[in-house]
C-alpha positions as CSV (number, residue, x, y, z in Angstrom):
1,X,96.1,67.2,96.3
2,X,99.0,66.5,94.2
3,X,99.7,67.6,90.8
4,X,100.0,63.7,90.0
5,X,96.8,63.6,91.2
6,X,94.9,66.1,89.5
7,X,96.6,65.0,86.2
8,X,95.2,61.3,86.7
9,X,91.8,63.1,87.5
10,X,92.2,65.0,84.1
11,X,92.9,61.9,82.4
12,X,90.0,60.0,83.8
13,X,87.7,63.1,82.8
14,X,88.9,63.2,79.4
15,X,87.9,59.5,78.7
16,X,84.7,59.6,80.2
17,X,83.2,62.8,78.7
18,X,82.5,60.7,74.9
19,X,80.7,58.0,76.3
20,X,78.0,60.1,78.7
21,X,74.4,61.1,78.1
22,X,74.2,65.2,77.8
23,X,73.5,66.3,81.1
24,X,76.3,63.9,81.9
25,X,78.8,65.5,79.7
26,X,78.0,68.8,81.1
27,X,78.2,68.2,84.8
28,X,82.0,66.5,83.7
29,X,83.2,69.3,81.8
30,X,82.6,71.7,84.6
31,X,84.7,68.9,86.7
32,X,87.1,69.4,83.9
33,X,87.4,73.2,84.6
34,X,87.7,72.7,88.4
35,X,90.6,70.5,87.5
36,X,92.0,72.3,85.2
37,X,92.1,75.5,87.5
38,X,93.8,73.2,90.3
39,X,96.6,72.0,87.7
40,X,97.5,75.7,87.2
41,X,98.1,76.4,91.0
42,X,100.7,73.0,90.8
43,X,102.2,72.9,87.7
44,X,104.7,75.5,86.9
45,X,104.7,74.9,83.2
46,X,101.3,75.9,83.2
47,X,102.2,79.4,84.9
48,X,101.8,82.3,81.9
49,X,103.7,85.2,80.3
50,X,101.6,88.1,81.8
51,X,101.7,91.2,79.6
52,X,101.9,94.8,81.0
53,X,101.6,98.0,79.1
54,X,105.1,98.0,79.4
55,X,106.6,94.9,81.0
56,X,106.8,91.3,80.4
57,X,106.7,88.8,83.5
58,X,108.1,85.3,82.4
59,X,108.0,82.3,84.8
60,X,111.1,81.9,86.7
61,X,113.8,79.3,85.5
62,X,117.3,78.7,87.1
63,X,119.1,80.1,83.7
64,X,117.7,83.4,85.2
65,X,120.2,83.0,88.3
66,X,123.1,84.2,86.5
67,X,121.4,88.0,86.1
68,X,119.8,88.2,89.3
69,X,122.7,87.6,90.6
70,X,124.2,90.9,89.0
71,X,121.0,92.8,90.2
72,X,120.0,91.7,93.4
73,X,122.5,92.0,95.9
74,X,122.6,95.8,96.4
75,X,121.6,97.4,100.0
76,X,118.9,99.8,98.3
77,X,117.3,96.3,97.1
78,X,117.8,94.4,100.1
79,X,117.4,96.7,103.4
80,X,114.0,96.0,104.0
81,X,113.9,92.6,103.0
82,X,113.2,90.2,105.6
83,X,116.3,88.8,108.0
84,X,115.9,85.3,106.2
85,X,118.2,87.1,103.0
86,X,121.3,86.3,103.9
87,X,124.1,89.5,104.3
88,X,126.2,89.7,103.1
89,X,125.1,88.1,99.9
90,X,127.1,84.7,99.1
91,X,128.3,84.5,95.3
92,X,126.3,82.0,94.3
93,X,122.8,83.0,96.2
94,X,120.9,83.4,93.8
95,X,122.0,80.1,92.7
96,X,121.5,78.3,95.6
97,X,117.6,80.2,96.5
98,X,116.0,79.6,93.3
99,X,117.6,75.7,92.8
100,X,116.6,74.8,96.8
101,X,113.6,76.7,97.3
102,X,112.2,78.8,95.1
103,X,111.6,76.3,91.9
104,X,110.6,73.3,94.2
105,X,107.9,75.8,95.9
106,X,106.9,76.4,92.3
107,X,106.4,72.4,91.7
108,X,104.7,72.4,95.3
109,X,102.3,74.4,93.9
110,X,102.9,77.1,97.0
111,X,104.3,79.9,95.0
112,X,104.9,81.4,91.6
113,X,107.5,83.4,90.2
114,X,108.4,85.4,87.3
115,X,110.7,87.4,85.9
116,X,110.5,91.1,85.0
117,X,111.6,92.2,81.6
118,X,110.9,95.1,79.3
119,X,108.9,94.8,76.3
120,X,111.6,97.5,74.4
121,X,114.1,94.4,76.1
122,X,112.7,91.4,76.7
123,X,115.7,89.2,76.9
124,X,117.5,91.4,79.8
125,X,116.1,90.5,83.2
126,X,115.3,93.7,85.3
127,X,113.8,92.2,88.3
128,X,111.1,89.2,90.0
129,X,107.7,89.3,91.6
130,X,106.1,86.5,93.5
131,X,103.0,84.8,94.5
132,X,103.2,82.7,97.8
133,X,100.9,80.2,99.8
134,X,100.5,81.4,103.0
135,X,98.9,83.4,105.7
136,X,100.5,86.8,105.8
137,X,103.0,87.0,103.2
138,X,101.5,86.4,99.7
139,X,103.5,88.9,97.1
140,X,107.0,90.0,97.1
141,X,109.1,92.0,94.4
142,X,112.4,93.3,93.4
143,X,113.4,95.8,91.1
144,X,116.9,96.3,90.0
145,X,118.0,100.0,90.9
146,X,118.2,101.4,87.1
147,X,114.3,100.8,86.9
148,X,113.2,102.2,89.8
149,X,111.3,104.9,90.5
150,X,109.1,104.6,87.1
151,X,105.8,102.9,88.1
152,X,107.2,99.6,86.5
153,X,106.9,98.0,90.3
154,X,102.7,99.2,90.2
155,X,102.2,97.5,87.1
156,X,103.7,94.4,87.7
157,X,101.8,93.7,90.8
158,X,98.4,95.0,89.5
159,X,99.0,92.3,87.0
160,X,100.4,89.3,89.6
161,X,97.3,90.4,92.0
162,X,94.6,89.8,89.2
163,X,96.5,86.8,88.7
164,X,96.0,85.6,92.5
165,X,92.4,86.3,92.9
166,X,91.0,85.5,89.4
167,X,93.1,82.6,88.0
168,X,94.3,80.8,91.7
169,X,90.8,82.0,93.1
170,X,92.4,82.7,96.5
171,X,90.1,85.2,98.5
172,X,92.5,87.3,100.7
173,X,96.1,89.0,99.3
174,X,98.1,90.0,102.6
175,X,101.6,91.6,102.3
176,X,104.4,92.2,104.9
177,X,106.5,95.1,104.8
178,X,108.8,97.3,106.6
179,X,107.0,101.2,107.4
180,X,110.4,103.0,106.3
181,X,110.0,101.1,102.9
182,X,107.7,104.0,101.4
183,X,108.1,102.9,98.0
184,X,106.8,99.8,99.2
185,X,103.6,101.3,100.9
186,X,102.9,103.3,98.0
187,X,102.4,100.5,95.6
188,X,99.9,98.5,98.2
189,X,97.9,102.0,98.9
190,X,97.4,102.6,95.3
191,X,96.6,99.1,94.5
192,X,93.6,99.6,97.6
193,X,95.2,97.4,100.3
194,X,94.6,98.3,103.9
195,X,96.5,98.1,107.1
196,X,95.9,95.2,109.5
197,X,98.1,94.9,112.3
198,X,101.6,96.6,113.3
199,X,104.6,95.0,114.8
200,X,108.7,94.8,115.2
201,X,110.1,92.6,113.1
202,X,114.0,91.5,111.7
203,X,115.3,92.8,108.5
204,X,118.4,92.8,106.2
205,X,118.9,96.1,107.8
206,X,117.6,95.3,111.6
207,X,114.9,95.3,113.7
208,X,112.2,97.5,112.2
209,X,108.6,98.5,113.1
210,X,106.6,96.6,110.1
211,X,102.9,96.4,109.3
212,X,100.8,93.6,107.4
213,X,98.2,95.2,104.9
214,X,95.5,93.2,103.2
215,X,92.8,93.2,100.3
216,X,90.2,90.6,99.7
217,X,89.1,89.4,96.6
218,X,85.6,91.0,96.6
219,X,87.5,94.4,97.9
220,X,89.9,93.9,94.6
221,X,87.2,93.2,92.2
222,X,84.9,95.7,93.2
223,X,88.0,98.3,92.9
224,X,88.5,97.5,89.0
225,X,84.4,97.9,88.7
226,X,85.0,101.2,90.2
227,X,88.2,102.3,88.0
């Protein structure tokens, strides 16, 4: 379903709901909700500013190029990044990723990005985090090296993960990721996700053993009950 589509479905709802009897109003308004979630998954206007304790995550825009640009391409960031980053890293990648892919995925509907910014700084970009649509790669991240090493990473996806199961309602969170990328494995152990299945896979920095861990919906939810 198309964002067109679900805003013509909107519309449509909207006029209708005056004119029914009670019950009738009722059962629409729900339909309204239904809607209403789908629009969010499709529309990247509708994607929030998500508050931390400490960090702010803005939706992506291409005027954020410029910084990552500055950030992103150092090895420490990039080594265990899949093979698909190109290295080395062209002037204008940044550019070129978020212009060609990464904003029309958010239009698609089959991902959303934000930017990660301080609250004590909120106009200097620090890093991104990602949602994606898809079977076995559905959260990615990069911190810029001055802010690493200070939980800031942890927060950002606890936030991003309630995100995916309790706004997008999607019932499964599975995340790729190199072994040797500690930090990495850290952040998805702490946050309760679970090993599914190891294998070798390419990287920026070759071929690496990697693993897939996962955590479903129910498994997240029943986590913050516990915590």
């Amino acid at each position: 379903m198309t964002l067109m589509t679900l805003s013509s479905r909107l519309s449509r709802i909207r006029n209708y709901i005056p004119h029914q009897s009670p019950a009738r109003k009722t059962l629409l308004r729900r339909r309204w909700d239904i809607c209403r979630m789908e629009t969010r998954r499709y529309n990247p206007a509708m994607m929030p500013t998500i508050e931390t304790l400490r960090l702010l995550l803005r939706p992506l825009e291409l005027a954020d190029a410029d910084a990552a640009q500055v950030l992103f391409p150092h090895w420490e960031i990039v080594r265990y990044l899949t093979s698909e980053v190109p290295w080395p890293y062209s002037p204008d990648g940044v550019q070129t990723y978020y212009r060609e892919k990464a904003l029309p995925a958010m239009v698609r509907g089959d991902a959303w990005h934000w930017t990660l910014r301080l609250k004590s700084s909120p106009e200097r970009m620090i890093g991104a985090i990602s949602l994606i649509r898809g079977e076995n790669e559905n959260r990615g991240f990069w911190l810029g090296v001055p802010w690493q090493g200070q939980g800031l990473m942890s927060e950002a996806c606890e936030a991003v993960t309630e995100y995916w199961f309790n706004t997008l309602n999607f019932p499964v969170m599975r995340v790729a990721k190199a072994i040797a990328n500690t930090a990495s494995r850290r952040i998805s152990a702490k946050s309760g996700m679970r090993i599914i299945t190891t294998s070798e896979r390419e990287y920026v920095s070759g071929r690496l053993p990697g693993e897939i861990w996962e955590i479903t919906a129910d498994e997240w939810n029943a986590r913050k009950l516990r915590s």
